[in-house]
Backbone as CSV, one residue per row, in Angstrom:
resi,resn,N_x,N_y,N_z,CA_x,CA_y,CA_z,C_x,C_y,C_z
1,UNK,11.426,-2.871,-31.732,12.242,-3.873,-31.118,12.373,-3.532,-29.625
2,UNK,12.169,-4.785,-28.968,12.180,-4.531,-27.181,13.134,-4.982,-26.906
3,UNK,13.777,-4.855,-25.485,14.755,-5.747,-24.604,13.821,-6.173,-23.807
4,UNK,13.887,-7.191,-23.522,13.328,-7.564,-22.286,14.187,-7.758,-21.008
5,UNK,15.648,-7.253,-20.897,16.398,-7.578,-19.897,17.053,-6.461,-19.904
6,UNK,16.380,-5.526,-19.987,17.115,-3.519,-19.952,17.227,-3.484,-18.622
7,UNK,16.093,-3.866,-17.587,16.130,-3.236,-16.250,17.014,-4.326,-15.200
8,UNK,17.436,-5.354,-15.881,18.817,-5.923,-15.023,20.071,-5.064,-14.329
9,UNK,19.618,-4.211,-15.272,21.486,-3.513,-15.400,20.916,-2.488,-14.850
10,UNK,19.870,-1.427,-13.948,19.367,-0.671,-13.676,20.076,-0.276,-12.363
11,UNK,20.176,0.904,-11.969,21.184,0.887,-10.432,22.182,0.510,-10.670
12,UNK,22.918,-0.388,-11.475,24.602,-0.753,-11.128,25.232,0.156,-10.891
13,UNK,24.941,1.409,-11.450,26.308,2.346,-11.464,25.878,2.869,-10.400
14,UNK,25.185,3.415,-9.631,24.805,4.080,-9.036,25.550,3.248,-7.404
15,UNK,25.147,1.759,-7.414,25.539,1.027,-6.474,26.960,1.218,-6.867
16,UNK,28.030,0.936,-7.233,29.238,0.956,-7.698,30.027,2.424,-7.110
17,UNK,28.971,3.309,-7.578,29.752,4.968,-6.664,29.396,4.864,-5.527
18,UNK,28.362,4.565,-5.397,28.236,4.717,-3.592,29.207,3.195,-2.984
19,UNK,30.214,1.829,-3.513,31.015,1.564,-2.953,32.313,2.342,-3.202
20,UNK,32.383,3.005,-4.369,33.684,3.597,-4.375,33.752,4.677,-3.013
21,UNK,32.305,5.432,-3.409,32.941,6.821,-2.406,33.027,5.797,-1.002
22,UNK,32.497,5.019,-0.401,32.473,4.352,0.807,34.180,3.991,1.234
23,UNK,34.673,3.263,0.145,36.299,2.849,0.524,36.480,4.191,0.495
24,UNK,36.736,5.208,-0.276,37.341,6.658,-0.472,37.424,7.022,1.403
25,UNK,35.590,7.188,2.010,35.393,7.550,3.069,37.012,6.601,4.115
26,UNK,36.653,5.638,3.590,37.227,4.427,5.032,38.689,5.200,5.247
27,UNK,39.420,5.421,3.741,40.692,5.434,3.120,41.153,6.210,4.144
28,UNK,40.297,7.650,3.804,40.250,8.778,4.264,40.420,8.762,6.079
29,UNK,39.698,8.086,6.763,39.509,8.009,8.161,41.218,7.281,8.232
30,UNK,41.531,6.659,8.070,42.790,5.863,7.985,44.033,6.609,8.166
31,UNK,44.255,7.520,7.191,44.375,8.216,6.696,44.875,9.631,8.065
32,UNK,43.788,10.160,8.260,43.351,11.122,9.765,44.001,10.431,10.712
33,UNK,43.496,8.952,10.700,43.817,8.182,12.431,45.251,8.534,12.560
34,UNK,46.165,8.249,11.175,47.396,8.087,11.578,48.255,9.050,12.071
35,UNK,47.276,10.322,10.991,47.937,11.824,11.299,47.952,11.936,12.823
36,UNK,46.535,11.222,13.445,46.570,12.429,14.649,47.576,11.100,15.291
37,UNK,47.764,10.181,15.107,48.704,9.572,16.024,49.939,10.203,16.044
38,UNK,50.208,10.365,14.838,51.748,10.761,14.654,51.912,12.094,16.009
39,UNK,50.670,12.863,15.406,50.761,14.557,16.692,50.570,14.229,17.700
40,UNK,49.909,12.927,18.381,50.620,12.432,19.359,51.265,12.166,20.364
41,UNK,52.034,11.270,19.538,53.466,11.035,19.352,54.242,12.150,20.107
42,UNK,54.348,13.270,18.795,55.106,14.205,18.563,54.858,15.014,19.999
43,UNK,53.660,14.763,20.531,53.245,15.459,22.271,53.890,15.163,23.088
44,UNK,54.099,13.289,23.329,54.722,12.884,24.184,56.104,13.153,23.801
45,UNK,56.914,13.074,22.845,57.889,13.626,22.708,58.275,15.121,23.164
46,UNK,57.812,15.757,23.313,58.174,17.669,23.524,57.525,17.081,24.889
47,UNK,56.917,16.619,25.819,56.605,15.960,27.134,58.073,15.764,27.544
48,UNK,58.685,14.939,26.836,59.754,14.021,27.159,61.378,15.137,27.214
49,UNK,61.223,15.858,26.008,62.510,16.888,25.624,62.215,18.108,26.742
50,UNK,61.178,18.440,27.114,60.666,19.471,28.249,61.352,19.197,29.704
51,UNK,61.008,17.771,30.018,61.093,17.042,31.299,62.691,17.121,31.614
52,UNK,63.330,16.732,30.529,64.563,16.391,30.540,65.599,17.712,30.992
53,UNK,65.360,18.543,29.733,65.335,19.961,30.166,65.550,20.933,31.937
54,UNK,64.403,21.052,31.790,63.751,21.016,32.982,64.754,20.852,34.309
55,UNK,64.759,19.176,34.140,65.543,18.675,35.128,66.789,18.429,35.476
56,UNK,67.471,18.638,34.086,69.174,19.032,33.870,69.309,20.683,34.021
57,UNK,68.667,21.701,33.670,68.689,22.947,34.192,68.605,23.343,35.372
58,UNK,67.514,22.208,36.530,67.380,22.022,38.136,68.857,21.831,38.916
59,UNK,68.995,20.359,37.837,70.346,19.756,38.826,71.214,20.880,38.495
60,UNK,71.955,21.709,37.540,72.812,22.640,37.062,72.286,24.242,37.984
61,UNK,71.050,24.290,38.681,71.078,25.325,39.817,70.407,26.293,39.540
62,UNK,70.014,26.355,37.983,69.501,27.618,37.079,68.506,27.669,37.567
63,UNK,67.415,26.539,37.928,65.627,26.853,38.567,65.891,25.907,39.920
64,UNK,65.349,26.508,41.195,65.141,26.229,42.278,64.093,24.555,42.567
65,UNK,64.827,23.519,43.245,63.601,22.776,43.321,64.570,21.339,43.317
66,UNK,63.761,20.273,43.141,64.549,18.582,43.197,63.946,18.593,41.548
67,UNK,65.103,17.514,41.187,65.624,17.885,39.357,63.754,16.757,39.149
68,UNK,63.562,15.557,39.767,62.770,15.148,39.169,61.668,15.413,39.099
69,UNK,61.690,16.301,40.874,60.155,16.680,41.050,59.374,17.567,39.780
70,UNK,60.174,18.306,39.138,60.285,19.184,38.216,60.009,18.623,36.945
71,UNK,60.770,17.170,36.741,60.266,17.196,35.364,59.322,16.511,35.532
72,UNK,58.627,15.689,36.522,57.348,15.507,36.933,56.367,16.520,36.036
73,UNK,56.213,17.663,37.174,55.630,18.729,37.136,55.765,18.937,35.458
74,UNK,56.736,19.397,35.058,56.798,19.530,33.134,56.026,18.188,32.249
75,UNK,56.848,17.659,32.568,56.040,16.419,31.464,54.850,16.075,31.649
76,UNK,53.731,16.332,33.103,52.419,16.044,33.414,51.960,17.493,32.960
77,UNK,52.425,18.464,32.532,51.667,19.782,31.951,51.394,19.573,30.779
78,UNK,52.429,18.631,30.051,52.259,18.316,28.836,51.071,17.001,28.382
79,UNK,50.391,16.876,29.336,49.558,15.817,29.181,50.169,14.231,29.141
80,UNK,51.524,13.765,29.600,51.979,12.574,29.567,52.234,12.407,31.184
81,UNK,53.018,10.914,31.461,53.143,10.937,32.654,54.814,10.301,32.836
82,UNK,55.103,10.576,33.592,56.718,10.247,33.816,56.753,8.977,34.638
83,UNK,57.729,8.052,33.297,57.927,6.551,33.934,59.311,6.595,34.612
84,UNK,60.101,7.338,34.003,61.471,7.025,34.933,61.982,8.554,34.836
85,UNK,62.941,8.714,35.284,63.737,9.914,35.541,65.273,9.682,36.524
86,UNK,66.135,9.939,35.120,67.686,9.679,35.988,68.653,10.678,36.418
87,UNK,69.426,11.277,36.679,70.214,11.951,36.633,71.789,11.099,36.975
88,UNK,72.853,11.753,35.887,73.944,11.276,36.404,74.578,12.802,36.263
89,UNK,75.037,13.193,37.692,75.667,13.934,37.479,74.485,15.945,37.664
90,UNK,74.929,16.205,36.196,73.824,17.360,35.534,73.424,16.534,34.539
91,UNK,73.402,16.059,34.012,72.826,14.991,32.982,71.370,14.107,33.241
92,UNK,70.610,14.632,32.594,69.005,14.356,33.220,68.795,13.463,31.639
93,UNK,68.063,12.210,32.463,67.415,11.037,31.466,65.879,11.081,31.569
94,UNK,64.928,11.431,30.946,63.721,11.584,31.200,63.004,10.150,30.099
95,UNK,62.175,9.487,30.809,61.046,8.400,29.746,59.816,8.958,30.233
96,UNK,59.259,9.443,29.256,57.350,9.950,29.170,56.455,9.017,28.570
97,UNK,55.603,8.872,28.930,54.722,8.128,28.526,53.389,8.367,28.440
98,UNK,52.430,8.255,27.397,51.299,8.887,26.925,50.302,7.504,26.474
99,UNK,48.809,7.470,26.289,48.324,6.024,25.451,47.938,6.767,24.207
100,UNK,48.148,6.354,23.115,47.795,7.126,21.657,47.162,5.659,20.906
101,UNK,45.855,6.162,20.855,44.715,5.396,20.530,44.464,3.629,21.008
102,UNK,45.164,3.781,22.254,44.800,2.530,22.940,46.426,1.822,23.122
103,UNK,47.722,2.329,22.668,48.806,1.927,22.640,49.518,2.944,23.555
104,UNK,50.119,1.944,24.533,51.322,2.785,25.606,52.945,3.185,24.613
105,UNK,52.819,4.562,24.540,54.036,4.874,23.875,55.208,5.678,24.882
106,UNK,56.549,5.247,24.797,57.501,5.760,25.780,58.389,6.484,24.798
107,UNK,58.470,7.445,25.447,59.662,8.113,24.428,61.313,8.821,26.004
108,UNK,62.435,8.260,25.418,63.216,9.044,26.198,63.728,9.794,25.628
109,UNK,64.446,11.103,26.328,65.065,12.158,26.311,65.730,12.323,27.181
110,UNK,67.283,12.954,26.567,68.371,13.363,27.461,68.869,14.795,27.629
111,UNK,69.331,15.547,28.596,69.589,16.834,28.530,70.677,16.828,29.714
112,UNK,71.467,17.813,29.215,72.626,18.147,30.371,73.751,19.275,29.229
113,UNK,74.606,19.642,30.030,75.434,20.287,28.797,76.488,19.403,28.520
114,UNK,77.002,20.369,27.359,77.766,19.175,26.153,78.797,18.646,26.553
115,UNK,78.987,17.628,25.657,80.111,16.890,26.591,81.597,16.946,25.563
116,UNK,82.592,16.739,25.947,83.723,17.078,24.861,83.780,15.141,24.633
């Protein structure tokens, strides 16, 4: 007894794993992209908490120098670039800004000592 329609079904499976592992691959890249966005992120942020720092420790007398020029200087070591910078007082307002995968992200940070 023959089939005559055995070799229809020939390769399916074979085609079928190579789309599974393919989405698996895509999943996977997806997956990575977001991680490294998040670290980032998380760059321009410690950019931003550095700057702030920095420049509330300036205005308060502890490091020599002008409070913004400083967190300039900090937050561009950190690979971001400084959009604003306030001070009221000793109280330093720092916004950093970085592009993470084609998107402008701002993060602010505040530093000064505590307040009652």
């Amino acid at each position: 007894m023959t089939r005559t329609d055995r070799g229809a079904d020939d390769g399916s499976g074979g085609v079928l794993a190579l789309a599974v592992l393919a989405m698996l691959a895509t999943l996977a890249l997806g997956v990575v992209g977001v991680g490294v966005a998040l670290a980032e992120r998380q760059r321009v942020v410690a950019a931003a908490d550095a700057g702030a720092l920095a420049a509330a420790d300036t205005a308060l007398g502890i490091h020599p120098g002008v409070p913004c020029v400083v967190a300039r200087a900090v937050v561009e070591a950190h690979g971001a670039a400084l959009v604003r910078c306030d001070l009221d007082g000793v109280v330093a307002t720092v916004v950093a800004s970085a592009a993470i995968a084609g998107v402008r992200v701002e993060v602010a940070a505040r530093a000064g000592p505590p307040s009652d």
